[in-house]
DSSP file (Angstrom, degrees, kcal/mol; ACC not computed):
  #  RESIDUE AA STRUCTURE BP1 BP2  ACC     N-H-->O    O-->H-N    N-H-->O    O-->H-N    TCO  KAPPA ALPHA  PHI   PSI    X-CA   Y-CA   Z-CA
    1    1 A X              0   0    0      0, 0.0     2,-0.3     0, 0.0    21,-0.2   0.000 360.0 360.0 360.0 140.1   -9.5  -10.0  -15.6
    2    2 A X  E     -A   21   0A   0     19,-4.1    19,-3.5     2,-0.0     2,-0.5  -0.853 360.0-127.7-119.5 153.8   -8.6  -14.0  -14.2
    3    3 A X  E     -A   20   0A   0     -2,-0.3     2,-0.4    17,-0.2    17,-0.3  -0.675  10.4-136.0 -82.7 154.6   -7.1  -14.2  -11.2
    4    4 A X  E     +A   19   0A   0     15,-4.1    15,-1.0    -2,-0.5    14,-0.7  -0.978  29.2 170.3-111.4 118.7   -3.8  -16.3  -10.4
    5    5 A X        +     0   0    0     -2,-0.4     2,-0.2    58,-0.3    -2,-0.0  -0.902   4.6 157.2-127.9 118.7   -3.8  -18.1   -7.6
    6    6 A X        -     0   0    0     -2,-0.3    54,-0.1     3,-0.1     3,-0.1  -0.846  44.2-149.1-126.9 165.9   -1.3  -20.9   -6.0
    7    7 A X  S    S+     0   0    0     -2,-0.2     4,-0.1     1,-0.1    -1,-0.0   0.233  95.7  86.9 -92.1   6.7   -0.2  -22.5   -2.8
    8    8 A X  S    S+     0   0    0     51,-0.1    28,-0.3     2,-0.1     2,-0.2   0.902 102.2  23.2 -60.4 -44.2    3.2  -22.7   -4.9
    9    9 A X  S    S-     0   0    0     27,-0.1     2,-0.4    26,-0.1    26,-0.1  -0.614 109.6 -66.8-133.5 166.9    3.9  -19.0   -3.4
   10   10 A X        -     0   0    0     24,-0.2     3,-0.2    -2,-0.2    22,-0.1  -0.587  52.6 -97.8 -85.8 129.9    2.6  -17.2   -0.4
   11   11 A X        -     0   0    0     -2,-0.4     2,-0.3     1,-0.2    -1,-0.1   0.269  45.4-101.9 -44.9 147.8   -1.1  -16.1    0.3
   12   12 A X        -     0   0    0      1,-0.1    -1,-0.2     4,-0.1     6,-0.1  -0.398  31.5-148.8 -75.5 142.8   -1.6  -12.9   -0.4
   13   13 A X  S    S+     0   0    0     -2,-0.3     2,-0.4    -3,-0.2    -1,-0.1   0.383  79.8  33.5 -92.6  13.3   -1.6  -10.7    3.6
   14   14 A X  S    S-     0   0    0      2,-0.3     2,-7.9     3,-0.0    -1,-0.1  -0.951 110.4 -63.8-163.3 171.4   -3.9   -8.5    2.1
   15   15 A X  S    S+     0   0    0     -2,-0.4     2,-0.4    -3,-0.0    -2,-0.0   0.248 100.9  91.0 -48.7  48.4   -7.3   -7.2   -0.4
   16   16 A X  S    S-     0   0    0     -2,-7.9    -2,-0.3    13,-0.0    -4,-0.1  -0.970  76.5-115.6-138.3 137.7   -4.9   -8.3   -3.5
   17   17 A X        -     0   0    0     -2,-0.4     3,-0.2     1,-0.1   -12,-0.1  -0.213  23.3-127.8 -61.6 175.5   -4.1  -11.3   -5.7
   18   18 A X  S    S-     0   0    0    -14,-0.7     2,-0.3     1,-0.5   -13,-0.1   0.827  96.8 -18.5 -86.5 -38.9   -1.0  -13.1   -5.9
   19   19 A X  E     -A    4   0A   0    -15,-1.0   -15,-4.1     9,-0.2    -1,-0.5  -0.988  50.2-156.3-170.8 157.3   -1.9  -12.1   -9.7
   20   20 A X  E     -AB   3  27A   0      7,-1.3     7,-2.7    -2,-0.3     2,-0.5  -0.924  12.5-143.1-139.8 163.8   -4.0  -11.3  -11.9
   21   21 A X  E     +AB   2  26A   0    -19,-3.5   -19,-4.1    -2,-0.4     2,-0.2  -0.975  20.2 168.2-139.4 140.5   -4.2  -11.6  -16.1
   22   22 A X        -     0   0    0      3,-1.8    -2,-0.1    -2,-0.5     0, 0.0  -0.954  63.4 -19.9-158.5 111.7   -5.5   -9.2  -18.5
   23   23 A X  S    S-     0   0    0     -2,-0.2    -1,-0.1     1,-0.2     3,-0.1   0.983 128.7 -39.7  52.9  59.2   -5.2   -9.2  -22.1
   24   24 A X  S    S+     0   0    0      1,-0.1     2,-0.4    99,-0.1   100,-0.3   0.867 117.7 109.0  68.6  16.9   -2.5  -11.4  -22.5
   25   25 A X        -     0   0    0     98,-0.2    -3,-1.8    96,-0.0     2,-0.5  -0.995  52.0-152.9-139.2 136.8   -0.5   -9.9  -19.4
   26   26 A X  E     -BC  21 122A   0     96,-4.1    96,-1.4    -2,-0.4     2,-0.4  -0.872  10.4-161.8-106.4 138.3    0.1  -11.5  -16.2
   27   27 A X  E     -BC  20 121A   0     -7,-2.7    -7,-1.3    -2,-0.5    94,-0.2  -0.946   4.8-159.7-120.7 150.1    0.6   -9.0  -13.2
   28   28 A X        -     0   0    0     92,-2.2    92,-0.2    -2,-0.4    -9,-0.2  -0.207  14.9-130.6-124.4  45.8    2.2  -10.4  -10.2
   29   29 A X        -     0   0    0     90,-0.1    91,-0.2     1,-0.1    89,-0.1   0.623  50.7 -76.9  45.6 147.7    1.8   -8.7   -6.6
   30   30 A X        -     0   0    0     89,-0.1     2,-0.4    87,-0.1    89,-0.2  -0.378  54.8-161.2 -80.7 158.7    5.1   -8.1   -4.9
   31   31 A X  B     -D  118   0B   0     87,-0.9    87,-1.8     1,-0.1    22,-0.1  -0.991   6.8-169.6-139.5 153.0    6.6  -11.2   -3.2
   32   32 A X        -     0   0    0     -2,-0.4    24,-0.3    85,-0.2    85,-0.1   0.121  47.0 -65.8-115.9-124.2    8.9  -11.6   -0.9
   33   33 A X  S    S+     0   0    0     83,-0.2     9,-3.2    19,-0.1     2,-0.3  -0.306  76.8 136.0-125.5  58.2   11.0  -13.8    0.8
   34   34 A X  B     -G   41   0C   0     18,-0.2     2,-0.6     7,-0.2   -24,-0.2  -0.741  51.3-136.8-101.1 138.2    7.9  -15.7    2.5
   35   35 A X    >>  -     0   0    0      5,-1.4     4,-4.6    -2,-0.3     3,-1.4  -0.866  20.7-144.0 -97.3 102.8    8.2  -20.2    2.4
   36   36 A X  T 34 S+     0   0    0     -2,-0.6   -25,-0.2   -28,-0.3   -27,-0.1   0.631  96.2  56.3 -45.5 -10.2    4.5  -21.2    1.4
   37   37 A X  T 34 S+     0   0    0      3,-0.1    -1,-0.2   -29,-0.1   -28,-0.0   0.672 119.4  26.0-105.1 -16.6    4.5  -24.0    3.3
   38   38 A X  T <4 S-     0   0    0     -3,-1.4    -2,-0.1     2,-0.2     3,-0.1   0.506  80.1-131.5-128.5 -30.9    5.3  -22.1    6.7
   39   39 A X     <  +     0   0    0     -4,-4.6     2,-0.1     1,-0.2    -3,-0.1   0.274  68.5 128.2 105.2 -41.2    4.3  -18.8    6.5
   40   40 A X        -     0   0    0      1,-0.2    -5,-1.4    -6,-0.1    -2,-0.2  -0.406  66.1-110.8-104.8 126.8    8.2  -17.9    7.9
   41   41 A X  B     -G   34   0C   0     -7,-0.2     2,-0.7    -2,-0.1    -7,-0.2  -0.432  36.4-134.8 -55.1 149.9   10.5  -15.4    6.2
   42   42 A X        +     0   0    0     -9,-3.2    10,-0.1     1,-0.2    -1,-0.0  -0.903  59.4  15.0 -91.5 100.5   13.7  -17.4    4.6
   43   43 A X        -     0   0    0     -2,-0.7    -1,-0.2     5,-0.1   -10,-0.0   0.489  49.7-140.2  88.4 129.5   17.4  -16.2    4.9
   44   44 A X  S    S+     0   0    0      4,-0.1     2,-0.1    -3,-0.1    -1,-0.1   0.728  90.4  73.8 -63.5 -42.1   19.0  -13.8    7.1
   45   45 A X  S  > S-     0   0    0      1,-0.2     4,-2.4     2,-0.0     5,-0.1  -0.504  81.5-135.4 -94.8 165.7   21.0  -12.8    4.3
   46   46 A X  H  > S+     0   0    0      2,-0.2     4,-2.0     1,-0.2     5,-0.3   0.974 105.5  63.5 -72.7 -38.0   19.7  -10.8    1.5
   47   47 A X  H  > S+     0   0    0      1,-0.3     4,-3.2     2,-0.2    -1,-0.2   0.882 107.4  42.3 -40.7 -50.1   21.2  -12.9   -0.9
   48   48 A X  H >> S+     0   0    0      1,-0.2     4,-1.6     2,-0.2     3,-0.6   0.966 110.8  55.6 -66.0 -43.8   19.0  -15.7    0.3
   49   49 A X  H 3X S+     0   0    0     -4,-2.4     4,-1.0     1,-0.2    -2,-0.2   0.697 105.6  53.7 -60.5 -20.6   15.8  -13.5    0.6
   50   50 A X  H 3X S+     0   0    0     -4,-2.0     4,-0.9    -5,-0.1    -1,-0.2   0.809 106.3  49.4 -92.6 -12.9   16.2  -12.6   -3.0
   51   51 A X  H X< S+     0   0    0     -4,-3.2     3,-4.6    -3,-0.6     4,-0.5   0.951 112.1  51.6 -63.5 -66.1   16.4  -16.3   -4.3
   52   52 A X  H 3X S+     0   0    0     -4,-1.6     4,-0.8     1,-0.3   -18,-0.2   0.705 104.9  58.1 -20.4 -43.4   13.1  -17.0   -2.2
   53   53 A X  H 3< S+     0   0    0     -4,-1.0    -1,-0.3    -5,-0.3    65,-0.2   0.747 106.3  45.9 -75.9 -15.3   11.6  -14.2   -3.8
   54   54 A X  T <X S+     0   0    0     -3,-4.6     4,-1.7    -4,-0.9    -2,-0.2   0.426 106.5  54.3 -78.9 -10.2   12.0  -15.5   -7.3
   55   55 A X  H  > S+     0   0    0     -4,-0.5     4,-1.0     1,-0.2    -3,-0.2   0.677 111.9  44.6-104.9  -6.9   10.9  -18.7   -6.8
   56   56 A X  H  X S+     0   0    0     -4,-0.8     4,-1.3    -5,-0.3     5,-0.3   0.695 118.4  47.9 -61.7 -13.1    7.7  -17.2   -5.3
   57   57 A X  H  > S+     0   0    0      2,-0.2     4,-1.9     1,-0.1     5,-0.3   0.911 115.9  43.2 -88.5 -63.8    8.0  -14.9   -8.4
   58   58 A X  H  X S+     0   0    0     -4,-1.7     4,-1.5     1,-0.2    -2,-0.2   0.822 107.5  56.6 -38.8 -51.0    8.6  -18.0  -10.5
   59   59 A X  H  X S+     0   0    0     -4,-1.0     4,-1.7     2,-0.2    -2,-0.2   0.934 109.8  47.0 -70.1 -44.5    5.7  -20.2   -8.8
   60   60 A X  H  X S+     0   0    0     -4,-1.3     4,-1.1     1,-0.3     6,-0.3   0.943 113.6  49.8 -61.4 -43.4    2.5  -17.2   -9.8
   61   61 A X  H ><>S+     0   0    0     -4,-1.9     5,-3.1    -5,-0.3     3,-1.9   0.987 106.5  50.2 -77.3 -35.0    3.8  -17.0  -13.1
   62   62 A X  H ><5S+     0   0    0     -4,-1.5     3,-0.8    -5,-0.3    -1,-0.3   0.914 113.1  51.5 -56.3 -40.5    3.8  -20.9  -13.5
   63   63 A X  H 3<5S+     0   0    0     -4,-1.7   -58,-0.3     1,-0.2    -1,-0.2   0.327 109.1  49.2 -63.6  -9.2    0.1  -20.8  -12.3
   64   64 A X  T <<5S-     0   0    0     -3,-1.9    -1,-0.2    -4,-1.1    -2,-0.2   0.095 120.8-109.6-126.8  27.0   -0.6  -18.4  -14.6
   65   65 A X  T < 5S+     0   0    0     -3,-0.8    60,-1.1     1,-0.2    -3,-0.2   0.662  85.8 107.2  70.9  20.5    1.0  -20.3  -17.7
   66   66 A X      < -     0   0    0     -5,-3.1     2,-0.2    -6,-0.3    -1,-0.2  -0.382  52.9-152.2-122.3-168.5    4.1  -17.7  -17.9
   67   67 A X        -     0   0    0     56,-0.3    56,-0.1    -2,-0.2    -8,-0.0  -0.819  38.4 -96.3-162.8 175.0    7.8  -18.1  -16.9
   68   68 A X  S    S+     0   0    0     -2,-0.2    28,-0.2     2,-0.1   -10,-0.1  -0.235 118.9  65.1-102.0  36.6   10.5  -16.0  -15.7
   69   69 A X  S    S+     0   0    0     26,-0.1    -1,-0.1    30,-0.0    26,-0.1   0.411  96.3  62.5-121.4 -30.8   11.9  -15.7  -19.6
   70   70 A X  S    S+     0   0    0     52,-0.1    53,-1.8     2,-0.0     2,-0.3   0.621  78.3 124.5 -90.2  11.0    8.6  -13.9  -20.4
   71   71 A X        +     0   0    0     51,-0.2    51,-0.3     1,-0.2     3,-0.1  -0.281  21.8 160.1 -37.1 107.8    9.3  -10.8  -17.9
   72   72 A X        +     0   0    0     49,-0.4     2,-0.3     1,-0.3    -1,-0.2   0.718  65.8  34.2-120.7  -5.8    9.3   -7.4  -19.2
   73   73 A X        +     0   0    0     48,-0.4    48,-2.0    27,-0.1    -1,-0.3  -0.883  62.8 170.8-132.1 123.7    8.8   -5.4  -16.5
   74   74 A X  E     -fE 102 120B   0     27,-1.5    29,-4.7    26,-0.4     2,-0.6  -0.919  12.8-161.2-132.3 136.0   10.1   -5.9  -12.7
   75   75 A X  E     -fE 103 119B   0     44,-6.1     2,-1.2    -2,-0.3    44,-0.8  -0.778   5.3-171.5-138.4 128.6   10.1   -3.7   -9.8
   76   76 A X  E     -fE 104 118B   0     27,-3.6    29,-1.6    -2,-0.6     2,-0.5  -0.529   7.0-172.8-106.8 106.6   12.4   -4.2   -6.6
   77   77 A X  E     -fE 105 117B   0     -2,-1.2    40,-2.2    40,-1.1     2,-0.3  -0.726  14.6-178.7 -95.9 128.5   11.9   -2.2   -3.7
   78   78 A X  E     -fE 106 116B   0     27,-3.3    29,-0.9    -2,-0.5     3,-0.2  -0.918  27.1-138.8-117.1 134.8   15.2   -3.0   -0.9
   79   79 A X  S    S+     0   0    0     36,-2.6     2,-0.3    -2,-0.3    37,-0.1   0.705  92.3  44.2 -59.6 -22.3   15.3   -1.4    2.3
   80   80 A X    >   -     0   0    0     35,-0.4     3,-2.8     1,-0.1    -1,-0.2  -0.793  65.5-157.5-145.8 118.1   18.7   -0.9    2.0
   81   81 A X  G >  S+     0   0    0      1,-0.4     3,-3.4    -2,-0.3     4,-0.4   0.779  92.4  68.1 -50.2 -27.9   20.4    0.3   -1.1
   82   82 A X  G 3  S+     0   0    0      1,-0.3    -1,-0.4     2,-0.1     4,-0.2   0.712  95.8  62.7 -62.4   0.8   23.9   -1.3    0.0
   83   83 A X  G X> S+     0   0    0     -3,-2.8     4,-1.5     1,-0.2     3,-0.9   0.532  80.4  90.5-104.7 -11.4   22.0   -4.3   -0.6
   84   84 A X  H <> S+     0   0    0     -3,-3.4     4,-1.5     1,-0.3    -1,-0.2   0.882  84.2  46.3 -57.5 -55.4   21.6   -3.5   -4.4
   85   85 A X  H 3> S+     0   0    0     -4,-0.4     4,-2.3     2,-0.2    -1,-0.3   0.767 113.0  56.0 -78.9 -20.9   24.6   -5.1   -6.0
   86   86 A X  H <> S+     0   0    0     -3,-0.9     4,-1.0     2,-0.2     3,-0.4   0.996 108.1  49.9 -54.2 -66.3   23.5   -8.6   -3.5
   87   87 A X  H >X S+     0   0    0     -4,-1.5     4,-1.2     1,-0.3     3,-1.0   0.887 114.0  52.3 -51.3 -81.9   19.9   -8.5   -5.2
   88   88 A X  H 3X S+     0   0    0     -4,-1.5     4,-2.1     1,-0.3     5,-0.3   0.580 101.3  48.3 -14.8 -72.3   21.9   -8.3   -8.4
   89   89 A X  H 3X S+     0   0    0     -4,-2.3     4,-1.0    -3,-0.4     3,-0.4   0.890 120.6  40.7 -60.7 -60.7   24.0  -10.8   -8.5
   90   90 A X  H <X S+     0   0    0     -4,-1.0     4,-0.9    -3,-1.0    -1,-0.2   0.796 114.2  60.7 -36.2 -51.9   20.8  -13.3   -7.3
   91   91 A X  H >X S+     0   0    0     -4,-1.2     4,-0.7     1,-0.3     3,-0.7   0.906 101.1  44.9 -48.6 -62.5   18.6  -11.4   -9.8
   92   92 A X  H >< S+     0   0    0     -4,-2.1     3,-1.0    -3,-0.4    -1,-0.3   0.802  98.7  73.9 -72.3 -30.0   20.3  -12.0  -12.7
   93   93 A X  H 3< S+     0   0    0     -4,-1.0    -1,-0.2    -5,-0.3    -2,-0.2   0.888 105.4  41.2 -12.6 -64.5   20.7  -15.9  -11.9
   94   94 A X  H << S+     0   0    0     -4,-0.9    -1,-0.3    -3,-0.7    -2,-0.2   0.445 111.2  61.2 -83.2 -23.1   17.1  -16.4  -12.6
   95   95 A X    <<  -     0   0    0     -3,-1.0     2,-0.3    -4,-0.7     4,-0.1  -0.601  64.3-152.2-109.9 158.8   16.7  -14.0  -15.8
   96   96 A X        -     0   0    0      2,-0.3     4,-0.3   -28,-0.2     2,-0.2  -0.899  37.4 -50.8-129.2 167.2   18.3  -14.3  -19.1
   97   97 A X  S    S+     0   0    0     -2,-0.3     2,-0.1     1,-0.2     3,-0.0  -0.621 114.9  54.3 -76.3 148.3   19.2  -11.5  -21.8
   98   98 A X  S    S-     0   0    0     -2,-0.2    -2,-0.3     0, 0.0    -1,-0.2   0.408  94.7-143.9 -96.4 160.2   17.7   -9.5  -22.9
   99   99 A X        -     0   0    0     -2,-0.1     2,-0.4    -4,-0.1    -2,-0.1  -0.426  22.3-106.7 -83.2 143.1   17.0   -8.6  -19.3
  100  100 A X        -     0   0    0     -4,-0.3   -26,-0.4    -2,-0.2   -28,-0.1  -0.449  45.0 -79.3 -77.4 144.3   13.6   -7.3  -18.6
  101  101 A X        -     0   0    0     -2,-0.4   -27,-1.5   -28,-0.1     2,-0.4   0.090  58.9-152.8 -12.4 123.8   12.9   -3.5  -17.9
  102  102 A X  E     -f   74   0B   0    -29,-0.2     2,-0.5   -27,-0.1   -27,-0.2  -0.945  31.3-176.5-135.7 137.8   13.7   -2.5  -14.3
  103  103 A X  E     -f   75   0B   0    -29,-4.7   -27,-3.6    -2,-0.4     2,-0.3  -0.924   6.4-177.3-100.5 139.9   12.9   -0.1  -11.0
  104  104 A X  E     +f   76   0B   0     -2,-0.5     2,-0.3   -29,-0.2   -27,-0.2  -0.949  11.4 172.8-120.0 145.9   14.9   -0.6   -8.3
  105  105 A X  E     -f   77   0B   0    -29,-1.6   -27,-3.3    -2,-0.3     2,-0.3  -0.982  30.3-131.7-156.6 141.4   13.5    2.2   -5.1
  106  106 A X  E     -f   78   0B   0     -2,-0.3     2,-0.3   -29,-0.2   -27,-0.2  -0.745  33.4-152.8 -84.4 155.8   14.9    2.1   -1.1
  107  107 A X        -     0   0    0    -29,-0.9    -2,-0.1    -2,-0.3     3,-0.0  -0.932  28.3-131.7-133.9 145.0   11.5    2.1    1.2
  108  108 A X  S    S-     0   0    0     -2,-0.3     2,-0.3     1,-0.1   -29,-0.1   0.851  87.7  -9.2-101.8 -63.6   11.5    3.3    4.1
  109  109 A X        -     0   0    0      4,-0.0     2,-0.2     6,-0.0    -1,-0.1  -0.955  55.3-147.7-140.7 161.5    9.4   -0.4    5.6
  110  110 A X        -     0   0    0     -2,-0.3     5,-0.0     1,-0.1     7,-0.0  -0.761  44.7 -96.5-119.0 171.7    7.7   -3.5    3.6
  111  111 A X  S    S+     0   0    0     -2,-0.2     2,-0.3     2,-0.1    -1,-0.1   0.806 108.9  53.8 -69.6 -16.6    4.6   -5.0    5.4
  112  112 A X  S    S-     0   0    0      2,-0.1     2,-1.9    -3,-0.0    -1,-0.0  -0.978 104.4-100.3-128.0 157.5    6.8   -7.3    6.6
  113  113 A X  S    S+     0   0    0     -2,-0.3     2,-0.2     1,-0.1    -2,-0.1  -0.361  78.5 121.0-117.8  54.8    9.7   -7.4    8.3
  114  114 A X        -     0   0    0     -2,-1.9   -35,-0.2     1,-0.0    -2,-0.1  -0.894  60.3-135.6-142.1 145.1   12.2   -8.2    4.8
  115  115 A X  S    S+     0   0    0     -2,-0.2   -36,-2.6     1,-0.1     2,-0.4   0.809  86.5  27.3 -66.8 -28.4   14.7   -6.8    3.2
  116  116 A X  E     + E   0  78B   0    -38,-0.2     2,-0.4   -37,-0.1   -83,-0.2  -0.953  48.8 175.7-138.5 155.5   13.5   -7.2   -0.6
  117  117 A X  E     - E   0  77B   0    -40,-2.2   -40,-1.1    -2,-0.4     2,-0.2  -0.970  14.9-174.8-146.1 144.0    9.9   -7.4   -2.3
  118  118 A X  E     -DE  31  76B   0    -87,-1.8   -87,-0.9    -2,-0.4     2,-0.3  -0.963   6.4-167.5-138.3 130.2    9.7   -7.6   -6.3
  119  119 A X  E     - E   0  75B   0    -44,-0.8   -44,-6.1   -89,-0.2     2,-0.2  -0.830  10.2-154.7-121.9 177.5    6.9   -7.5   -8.2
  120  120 A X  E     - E   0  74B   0     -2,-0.3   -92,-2.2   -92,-0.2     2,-0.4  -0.830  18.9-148.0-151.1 141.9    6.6   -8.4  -12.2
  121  121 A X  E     +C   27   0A   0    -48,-2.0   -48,-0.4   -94,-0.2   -49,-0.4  -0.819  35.1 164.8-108.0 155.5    4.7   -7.9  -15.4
  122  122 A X  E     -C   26   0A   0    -96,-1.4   -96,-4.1    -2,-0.4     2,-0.5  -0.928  33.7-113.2-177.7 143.5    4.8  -10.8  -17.7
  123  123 A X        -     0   0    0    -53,-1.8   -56,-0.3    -2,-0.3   -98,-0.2  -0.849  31.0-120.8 -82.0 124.0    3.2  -12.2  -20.7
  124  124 A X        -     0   0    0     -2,-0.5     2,-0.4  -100,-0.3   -58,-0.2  -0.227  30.9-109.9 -51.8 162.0    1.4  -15.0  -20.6
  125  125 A X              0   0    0    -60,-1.1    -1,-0.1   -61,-0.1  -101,-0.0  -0.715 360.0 360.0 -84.0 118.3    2.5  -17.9  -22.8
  126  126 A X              0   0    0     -2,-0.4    -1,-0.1    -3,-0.1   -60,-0.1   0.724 360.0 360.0 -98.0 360.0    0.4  -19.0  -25.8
């Protein structure tokens, strides 16, 4: 197991990688809607918090020689399900068909104080 690590996307707040790769599989740690450079959540609206979360999404997987075209599995936990079709519309921006396998789950709280976290499986790139 390698780690992934960048200053592309935001340090991890806790006893996790940003990612890690195993066999040919990149695993990505949830990201949210965190600015690497600040620290500072991004956008009041979800819409904005879900771009922010893809290009942190985006940045791990670039560090770990993978892309957002080699997703096959994603999972997006929202705090609030009316926010599902927002996430959507952002979500799919960033992805192409075929789209990869997905969970979507309401939670209750994230460790911080943001409306979406997604984390990702991906292949690395050979």
């Amino acid at each position: 197991m390698k780690e992934v690590s960048t200053a592309s996307a935001p340090a991890s707040i806790g006893p996790f990688s940003q990612g890690v790769i195993d066999d040919g599989t990149v695993y990505v740690s949830g990201q949210g809607p965190i600015d690497p450079e600040t620290d500072e959540i991004v956008g009041e609206s979800i819409e904005a918090q879900t771009r922010r979360t893809m290009e942190n999404i985006d940045a791990v997987l670039t560090a770990a020689n993978s892309s957002l075209d080699d997703i096959v599995k994603s999972t997006v936990f929202v705090r609030d399900m009316d926010d599902y079709e927002a996430i959507n519309e952002v979500y799919e921006t960033y992805l192409s068909d075929p789209y990869p396998a997905r969970s979507a789950v309401e939670v209750a709280a994230l460790p911080v104080d943001i409306g979406v976290e997604i984390e990702v499986v991906a292949r690395v790139s050979r």
